[in-house]
N, C-alpha and C positions, 0 to 999 in steps of 0.2 A: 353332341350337336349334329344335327342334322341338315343337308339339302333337302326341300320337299319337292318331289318332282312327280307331279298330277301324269305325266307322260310315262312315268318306268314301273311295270308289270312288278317289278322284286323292292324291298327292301336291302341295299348290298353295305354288307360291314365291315369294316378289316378284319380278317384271320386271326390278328392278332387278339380282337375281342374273344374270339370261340377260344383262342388257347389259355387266355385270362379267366375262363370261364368252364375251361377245362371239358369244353366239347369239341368234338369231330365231327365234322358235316360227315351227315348218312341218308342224304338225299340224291337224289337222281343231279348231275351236273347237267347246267341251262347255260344256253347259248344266247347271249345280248347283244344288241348292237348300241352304240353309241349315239349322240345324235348328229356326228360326224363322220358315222358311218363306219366306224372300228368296233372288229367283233370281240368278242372276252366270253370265253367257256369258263364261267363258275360252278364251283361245289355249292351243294347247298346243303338245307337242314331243315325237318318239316315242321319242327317245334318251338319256336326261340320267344320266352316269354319276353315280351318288351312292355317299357313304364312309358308312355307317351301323352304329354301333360297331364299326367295324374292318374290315367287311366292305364291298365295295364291288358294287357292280346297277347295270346299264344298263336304266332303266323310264320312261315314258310320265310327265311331269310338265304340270299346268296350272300358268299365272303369272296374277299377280293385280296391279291396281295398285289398288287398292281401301287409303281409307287407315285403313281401319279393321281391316285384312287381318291375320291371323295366319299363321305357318308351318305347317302342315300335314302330318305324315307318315300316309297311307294303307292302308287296311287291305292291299292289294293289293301294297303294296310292305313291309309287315312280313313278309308270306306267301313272298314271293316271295327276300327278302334272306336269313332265317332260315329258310326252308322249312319253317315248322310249321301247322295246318291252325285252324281255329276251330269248336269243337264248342259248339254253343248250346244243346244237349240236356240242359245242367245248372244253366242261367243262372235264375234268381231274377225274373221280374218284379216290379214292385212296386206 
């Protein structure tokens, strides 16, 4: 299960998935910030096939071992799974 969050660049997973799954991130570590303003330097991995309602993507995933850590699915990997675009041009600030 996932959080879907249209605001976060990465997909971020617990670690303990890649070790269930018997992978080592072998990507460059990225630096996030929160939306509270807390940074977190994650590993990452530039391959990670994921099933996302039914549809499966091979996309660039950060892991977290942070034990306050939620799942995370990214804007970049909704775009990319369902291939539909994000028009901001009618969004409501508030």
């Amino acid at each position: 299960m996932f959080l879907v969050d249209t605001g976060a660049d990465y997909t971020i997973l617990p670690m303990s998935a890649a070790t269930a799954a018997g992978m080592t991130p072998s990507g460059p570590s990225v630096r996030l910030r929160a939306a509270r303003g807390a940074t977190f330097t994650l590993p990452t991995h530039p391959a990670v096939p994921l099933l996302i309602e039914g549809y499966t993507n091979t996309l660039p995933v950060a892991f977290s071992t942070g034990p306050a850590f939620i799942t995370i699915l990214g804007r970049l990997e909704i775009v990319e799974t369902f291939d539909i675009g994000l028009d901001i041009s009618h969004w409501h600030w508030g």
